[in-house]
N, CA, C and O atoms as a GROMACS GRO file, in nm:
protein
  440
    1UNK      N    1  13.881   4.984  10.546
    1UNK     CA    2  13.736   4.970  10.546
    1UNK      C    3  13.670   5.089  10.616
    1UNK      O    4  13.571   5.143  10.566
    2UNK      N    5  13.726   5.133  10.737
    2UNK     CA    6  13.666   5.310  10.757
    2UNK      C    7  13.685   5.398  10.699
    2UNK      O    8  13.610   5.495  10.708
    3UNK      N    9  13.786   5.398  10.624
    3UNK     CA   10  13.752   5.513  10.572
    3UNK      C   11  13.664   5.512  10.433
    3UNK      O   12  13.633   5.605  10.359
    4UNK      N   13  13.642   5.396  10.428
    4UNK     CA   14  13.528   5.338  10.260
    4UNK      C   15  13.405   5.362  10.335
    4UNK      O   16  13.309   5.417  10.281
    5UNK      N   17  13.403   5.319  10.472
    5UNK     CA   18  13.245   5.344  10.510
    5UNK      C   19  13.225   5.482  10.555
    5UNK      O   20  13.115   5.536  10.551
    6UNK      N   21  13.367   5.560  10.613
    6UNK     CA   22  13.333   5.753  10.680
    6UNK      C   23  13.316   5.834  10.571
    6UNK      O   24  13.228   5.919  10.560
    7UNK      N   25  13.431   5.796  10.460
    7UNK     CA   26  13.423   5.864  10.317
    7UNK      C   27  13.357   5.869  10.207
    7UNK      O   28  13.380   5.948  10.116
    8UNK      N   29  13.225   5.737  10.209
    8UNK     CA   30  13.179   5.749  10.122
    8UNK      C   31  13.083   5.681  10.130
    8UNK      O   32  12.985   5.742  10.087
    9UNK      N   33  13.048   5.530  10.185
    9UNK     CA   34  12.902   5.497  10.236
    9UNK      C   35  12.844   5.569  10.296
    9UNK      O   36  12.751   5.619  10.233
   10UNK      N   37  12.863   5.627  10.468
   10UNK     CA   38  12.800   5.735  10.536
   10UNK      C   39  12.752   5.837  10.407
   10UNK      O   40  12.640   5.845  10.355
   11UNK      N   41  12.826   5.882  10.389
   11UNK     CA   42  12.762   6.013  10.270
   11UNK      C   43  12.672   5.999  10.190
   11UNK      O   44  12.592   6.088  10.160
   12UNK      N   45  12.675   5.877  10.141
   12UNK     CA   46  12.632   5.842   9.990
   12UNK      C   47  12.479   5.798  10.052
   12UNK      O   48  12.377   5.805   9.984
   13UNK      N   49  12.483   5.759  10.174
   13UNK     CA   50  12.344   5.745  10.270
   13UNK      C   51  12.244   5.859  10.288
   13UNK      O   52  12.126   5.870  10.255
   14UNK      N   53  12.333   5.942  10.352
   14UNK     CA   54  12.324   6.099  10.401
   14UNK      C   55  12.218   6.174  10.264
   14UNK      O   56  12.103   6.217  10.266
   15UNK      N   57  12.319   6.162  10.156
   15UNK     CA   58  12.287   6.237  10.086
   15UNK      C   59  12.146   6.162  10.017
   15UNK      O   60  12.052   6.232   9.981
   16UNK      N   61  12.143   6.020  10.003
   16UNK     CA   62  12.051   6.004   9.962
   16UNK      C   63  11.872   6.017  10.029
   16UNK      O   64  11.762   6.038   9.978
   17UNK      N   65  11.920   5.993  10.157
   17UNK     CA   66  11.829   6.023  10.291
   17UNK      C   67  11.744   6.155  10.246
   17UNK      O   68  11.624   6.172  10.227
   18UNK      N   69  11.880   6.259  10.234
   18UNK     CA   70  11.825   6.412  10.203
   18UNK      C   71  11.736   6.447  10.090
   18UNK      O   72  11.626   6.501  10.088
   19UNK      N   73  11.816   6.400   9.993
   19UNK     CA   74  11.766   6.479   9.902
   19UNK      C   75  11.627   6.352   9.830
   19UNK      O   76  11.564   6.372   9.726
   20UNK      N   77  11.617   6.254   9.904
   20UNK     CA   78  11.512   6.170   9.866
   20UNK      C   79  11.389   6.283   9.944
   20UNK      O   80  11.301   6.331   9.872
   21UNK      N   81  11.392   6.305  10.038
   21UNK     CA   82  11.297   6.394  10.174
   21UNK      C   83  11.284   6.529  10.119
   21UNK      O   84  11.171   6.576  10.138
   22UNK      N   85  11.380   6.618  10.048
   22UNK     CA   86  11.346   6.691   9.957
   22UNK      C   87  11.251   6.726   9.854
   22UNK      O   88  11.161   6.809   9.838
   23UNK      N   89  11.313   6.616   9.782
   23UNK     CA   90  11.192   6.584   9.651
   23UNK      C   91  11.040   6.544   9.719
   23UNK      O   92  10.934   6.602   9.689
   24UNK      N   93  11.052   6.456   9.796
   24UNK     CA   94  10.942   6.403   9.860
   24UNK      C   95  10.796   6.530   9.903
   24UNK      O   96  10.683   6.552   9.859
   25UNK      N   97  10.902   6.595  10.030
   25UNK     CA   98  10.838   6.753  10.123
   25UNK      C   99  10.806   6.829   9.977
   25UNK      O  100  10.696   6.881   9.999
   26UNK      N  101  10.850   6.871   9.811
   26UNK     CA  102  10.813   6.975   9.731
   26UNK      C  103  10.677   6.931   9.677
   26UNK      O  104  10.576   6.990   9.641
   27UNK      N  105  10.718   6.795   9.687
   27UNK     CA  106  10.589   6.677   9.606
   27UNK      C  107  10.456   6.715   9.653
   27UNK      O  108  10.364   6.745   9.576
   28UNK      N  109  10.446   6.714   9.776
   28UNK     CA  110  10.372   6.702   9.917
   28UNK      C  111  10.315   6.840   9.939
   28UNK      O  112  10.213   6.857  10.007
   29UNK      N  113  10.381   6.938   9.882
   29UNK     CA  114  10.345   7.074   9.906
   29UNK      C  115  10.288   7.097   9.801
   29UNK      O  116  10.186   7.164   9.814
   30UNK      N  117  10.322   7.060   9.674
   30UNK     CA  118  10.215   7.093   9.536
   30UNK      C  119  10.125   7.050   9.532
   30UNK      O  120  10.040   7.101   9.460
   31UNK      N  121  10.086   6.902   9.628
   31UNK     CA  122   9.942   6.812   9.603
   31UNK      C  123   9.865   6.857   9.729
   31UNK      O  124   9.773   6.791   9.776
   32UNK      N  125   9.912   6.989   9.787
   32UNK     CA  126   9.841   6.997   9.928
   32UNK      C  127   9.711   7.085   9.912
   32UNK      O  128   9.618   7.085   9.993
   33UNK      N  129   9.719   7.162   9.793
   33UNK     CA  130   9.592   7.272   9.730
   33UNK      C  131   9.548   7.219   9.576
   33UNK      O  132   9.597   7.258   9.470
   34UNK      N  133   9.482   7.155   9.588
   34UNK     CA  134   9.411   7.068   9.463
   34UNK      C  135   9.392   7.170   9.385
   34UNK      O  136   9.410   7.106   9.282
   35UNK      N  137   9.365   7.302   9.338
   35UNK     CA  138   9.362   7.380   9.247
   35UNK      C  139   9.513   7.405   9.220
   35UNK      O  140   9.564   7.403   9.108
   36UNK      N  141   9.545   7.418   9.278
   36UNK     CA  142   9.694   7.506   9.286
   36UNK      C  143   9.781   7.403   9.217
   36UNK      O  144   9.853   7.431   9.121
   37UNK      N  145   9.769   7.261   9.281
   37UNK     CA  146   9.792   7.167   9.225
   37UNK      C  147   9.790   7.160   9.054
   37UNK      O  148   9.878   7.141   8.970
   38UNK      N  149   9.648   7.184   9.050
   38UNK     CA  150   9.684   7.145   8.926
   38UNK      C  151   9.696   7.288   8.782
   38UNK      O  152   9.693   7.277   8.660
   39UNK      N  153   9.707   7.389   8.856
   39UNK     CA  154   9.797   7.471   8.780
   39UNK      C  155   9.931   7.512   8.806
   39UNK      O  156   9.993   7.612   8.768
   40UNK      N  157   9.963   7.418   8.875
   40UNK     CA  158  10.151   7.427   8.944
   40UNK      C  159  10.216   7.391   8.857
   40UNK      O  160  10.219   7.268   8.852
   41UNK      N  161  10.285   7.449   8.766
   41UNK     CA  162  10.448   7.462   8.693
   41UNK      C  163  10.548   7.372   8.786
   41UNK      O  164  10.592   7.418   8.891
   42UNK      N  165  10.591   7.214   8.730
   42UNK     CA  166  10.678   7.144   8.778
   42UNK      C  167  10.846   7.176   8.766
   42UNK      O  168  10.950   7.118   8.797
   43UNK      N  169  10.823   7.254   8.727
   43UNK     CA  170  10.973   7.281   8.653
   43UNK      C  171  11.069   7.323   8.834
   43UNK      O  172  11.191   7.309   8.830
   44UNK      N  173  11.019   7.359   8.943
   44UNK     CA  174  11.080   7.354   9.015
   44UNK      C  175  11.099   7.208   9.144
   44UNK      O  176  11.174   7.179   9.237
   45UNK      N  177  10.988   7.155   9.078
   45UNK     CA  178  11.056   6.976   9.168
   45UNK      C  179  11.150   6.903   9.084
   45UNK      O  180  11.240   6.835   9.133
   46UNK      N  181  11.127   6.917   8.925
   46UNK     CA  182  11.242   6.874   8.819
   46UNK      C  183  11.343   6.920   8.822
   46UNK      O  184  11.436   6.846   8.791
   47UNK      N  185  11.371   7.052   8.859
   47UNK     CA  186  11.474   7.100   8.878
   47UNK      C  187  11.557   7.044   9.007
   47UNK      O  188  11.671   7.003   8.990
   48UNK      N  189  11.508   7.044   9.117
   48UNK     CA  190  11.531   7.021   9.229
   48UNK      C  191  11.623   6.843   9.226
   48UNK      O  192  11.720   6.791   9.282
   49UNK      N  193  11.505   6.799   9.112
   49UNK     CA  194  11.539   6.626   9.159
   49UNK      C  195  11.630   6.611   9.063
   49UNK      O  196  11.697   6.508   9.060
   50UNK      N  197  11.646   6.703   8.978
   50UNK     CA  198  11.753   6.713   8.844
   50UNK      C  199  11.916   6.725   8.953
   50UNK      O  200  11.998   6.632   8.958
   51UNK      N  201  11.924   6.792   8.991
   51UNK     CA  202  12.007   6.885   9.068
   51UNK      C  203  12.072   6.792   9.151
   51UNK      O  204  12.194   6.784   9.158
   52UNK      N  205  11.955   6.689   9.244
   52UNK     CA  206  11.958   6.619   9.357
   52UNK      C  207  12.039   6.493   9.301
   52UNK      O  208  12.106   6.430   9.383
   53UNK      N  209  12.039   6.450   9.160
   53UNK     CA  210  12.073   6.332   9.123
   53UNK      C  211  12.215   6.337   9.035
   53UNK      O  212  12.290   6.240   9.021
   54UNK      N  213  12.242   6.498   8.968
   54UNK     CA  214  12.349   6.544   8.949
   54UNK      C  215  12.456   6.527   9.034
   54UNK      O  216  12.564   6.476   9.004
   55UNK      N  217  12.416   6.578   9.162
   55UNK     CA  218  12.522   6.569   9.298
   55UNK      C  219  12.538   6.438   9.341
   55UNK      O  220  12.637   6.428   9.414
   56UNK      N  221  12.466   6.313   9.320
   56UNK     CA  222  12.477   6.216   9.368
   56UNK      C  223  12.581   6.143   9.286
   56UNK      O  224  12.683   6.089   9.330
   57UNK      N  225  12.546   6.149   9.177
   57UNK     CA  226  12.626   6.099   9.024
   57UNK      C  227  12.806   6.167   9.075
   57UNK      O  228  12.897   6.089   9.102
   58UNK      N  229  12.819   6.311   9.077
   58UNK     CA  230  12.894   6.341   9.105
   58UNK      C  231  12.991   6.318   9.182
   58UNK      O  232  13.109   6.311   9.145
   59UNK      N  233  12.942   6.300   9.316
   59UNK     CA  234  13.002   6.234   9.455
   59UNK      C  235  13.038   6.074   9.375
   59UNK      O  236  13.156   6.041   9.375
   60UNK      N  237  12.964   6.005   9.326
   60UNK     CA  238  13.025   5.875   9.301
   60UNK      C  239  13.098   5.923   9.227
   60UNK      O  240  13.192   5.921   9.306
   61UNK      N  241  13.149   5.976   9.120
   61UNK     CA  242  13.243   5.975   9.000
   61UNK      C  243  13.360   6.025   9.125
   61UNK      O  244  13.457   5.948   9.129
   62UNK      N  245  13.363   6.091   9.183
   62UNK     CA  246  13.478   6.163   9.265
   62UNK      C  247  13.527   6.038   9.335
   62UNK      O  248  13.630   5.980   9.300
   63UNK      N  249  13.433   5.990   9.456
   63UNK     CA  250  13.482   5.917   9.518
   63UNK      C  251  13.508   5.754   9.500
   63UNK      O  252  13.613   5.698   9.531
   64UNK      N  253  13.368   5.674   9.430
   64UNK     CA  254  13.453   5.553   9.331
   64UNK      C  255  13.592   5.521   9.342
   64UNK      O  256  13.631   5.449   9.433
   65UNK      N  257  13.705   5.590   9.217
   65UNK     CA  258  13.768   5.554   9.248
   65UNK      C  259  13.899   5.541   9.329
   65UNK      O  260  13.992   5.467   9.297
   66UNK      N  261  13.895   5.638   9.460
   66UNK     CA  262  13.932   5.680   9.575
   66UNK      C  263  13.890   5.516   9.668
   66UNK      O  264  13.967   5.459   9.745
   67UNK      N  265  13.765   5.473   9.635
   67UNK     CA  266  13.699   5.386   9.719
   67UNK      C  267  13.748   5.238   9.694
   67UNK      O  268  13.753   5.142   9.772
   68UNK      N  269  13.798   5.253   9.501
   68UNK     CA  270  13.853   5.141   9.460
   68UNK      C  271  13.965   5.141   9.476
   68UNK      O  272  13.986   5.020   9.486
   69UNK      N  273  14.086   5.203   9.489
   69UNK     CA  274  14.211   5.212   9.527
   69UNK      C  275  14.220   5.162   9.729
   69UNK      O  276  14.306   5.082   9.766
   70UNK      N  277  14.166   5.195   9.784
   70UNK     CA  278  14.160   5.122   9.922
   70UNK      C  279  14.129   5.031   9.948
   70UNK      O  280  14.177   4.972  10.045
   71UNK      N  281  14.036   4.980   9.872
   71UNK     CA  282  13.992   4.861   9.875
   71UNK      C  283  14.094   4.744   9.826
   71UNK      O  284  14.111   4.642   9.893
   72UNK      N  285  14.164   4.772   9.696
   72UNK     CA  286  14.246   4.764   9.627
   72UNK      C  287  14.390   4.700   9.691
   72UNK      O  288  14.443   4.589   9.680
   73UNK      N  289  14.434   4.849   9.779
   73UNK     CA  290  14.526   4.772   9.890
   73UNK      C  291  14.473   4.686  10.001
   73UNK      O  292  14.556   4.620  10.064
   74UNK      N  293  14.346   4.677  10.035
   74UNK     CA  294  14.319   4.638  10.172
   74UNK      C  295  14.313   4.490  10.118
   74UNK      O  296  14.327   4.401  10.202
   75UNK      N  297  14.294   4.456   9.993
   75UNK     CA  298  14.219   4.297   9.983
   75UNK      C  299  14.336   4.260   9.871
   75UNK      O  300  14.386   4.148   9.871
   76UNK      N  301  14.374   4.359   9.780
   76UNK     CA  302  14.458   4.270   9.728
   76UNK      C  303  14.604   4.365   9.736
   76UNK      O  304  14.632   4.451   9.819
   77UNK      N  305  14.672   4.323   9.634
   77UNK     CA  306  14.863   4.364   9.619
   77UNK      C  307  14.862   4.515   9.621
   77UNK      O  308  14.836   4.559   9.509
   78UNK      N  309  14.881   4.600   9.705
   78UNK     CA  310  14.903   4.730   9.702
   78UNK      C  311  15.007   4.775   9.593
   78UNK      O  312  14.986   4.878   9.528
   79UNK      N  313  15.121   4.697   9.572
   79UNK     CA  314  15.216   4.701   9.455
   79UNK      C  315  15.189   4.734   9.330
   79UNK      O  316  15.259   4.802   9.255
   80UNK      N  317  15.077   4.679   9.308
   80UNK     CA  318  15.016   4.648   9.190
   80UNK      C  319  14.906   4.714   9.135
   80UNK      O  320  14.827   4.682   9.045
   81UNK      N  321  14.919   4.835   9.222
   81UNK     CA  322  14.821   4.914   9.172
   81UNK      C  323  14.924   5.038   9.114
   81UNK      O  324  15.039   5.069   9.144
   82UNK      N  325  14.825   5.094   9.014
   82UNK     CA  326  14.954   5.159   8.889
   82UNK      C  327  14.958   5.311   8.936
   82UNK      O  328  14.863   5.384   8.964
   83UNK      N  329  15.091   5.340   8.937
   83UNK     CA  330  15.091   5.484   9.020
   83UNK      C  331  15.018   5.632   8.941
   83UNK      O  332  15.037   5.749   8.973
   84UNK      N  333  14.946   5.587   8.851
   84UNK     CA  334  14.862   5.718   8.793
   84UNK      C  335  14.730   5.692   8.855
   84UNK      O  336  14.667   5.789   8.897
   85UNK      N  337  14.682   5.572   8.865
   85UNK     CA  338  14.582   5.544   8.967
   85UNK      C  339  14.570   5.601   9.081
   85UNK      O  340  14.484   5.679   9.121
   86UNK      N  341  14.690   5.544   9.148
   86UNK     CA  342  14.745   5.617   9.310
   86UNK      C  343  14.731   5.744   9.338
   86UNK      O  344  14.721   5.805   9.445
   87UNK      N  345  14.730   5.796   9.157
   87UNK     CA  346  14.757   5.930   9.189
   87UNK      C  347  14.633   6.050   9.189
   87UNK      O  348  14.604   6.147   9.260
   88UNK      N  349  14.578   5.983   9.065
   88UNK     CA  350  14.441   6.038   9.022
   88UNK      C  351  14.327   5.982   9.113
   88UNK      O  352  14.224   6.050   9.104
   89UNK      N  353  14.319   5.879   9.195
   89UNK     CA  354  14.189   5.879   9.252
   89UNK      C  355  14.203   5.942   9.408
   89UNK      O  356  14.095   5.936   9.467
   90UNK      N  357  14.293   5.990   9.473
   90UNK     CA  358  14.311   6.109   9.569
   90UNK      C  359  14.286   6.226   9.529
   90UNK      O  360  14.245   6.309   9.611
   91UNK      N  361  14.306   6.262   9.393
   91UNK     CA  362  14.272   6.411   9.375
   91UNK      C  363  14.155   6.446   9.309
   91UNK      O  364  14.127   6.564   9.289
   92UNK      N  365  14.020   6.271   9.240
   92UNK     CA  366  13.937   6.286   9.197
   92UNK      C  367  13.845   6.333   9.341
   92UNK      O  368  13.768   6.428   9.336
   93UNK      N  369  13.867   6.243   9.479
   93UNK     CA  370  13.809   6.274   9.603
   93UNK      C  371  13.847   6.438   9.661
   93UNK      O  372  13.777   6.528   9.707
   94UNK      N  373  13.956   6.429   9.641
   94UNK     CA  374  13.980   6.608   9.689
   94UNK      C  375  13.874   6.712   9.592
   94UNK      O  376  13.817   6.813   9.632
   95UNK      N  377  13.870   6.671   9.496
   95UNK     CA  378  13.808   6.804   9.430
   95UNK      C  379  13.643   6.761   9.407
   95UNK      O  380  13.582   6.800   9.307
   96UNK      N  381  13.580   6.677   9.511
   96UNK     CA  382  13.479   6.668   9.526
   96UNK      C  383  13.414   6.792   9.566
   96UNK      O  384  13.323   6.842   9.501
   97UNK      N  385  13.475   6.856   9.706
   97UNK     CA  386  13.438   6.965   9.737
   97UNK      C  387  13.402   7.092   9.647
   97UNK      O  388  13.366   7.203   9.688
   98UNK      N  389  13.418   7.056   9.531
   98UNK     CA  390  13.463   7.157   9.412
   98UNK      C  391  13.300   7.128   9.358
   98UNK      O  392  13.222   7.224   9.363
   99UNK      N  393  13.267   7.039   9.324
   99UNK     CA  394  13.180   7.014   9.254
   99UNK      C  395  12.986   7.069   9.270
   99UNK      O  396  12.896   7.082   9.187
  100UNK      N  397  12.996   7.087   9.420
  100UNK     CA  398  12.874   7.123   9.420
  100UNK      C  399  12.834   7.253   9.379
  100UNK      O  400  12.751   7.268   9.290
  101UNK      N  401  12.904   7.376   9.458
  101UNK     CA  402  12.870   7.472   9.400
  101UNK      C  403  12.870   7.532   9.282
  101UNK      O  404  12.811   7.632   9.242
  102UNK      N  405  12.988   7.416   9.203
  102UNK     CA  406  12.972   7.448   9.058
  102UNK      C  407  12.806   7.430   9.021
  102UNK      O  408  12.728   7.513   8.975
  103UNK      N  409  12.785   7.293   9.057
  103UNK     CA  410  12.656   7.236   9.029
  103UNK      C  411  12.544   7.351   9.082
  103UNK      O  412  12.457   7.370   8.996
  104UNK      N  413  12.533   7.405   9.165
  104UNK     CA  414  12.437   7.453   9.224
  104UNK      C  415  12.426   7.577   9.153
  104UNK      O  416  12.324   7.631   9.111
  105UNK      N  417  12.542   7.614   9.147
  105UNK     CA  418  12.570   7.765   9.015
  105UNK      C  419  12.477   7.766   8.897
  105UNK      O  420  12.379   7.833   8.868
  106UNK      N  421  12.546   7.663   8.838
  106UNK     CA  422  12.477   7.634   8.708
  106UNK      C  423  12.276   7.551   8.693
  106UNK      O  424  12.187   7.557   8.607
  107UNK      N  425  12.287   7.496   8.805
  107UNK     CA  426  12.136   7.463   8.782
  107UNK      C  427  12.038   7.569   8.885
  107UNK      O  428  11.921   7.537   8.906
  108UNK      N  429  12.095   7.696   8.944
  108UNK     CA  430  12.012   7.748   9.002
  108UNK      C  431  11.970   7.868   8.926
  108UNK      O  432  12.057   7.946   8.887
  109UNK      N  433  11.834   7.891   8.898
  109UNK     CA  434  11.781   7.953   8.770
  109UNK      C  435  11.852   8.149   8.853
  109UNK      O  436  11.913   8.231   8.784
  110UNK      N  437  11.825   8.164   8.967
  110UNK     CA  438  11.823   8.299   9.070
  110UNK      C  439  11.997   8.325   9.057
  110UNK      O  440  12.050   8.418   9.118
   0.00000   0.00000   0.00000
């Protein structure tokens, strides 16, 4: 159960905390000059919240089923969980680290 809540609740908090306050602070800055406002090109809060929800999606696909395999042993037959499982949801969580800067690569226009 710690490491379901260090590895992946905490985070999945974290990240949503962030990048909710993100989107929020760009929102907040376009509606702050009512002209400007309303000739402001959204394409960089879409982008942003595009980006923000990519990485979130991501982190779950990685960690899921890392999260379901512990759980897995902790509550029910560790036996009985099938060793390609065992095998693939440790290395879907390892190559989490992998994923953002791909992400950030590809959705950053600069």
């Amino acid at each position: 159960m710690t490491v379901i809540a260090v590895n992946f609740i905490v985070p999945l908090t974290v990240m949503f905390y962030c990048y909710y306050h993100v989107t929020r602070s760009i929102k907040c800055r376009t509606t702050s000059n009512c002209t400007e406002y309303l000739n402001r090109d959204w394409s960089d809060q879409v982008d942003v919240t595009k980006m923000s929800v990519i990485m979130i999606l991501m982190f779950l696909v990685a960690w899921s089923p890392y999260s379901i395999v512990c759980l897995w042993a902790s509550f029910g037959d560790p036996k009985k969980i099938p060793p390609s499982m065992a095998i693939i949801a440790p290395l879907f969580a390892k190559s989490s680290t992998f994923y953002n800067p791909c992400i950030y690569v590809v959705a950053n226009k600069k």
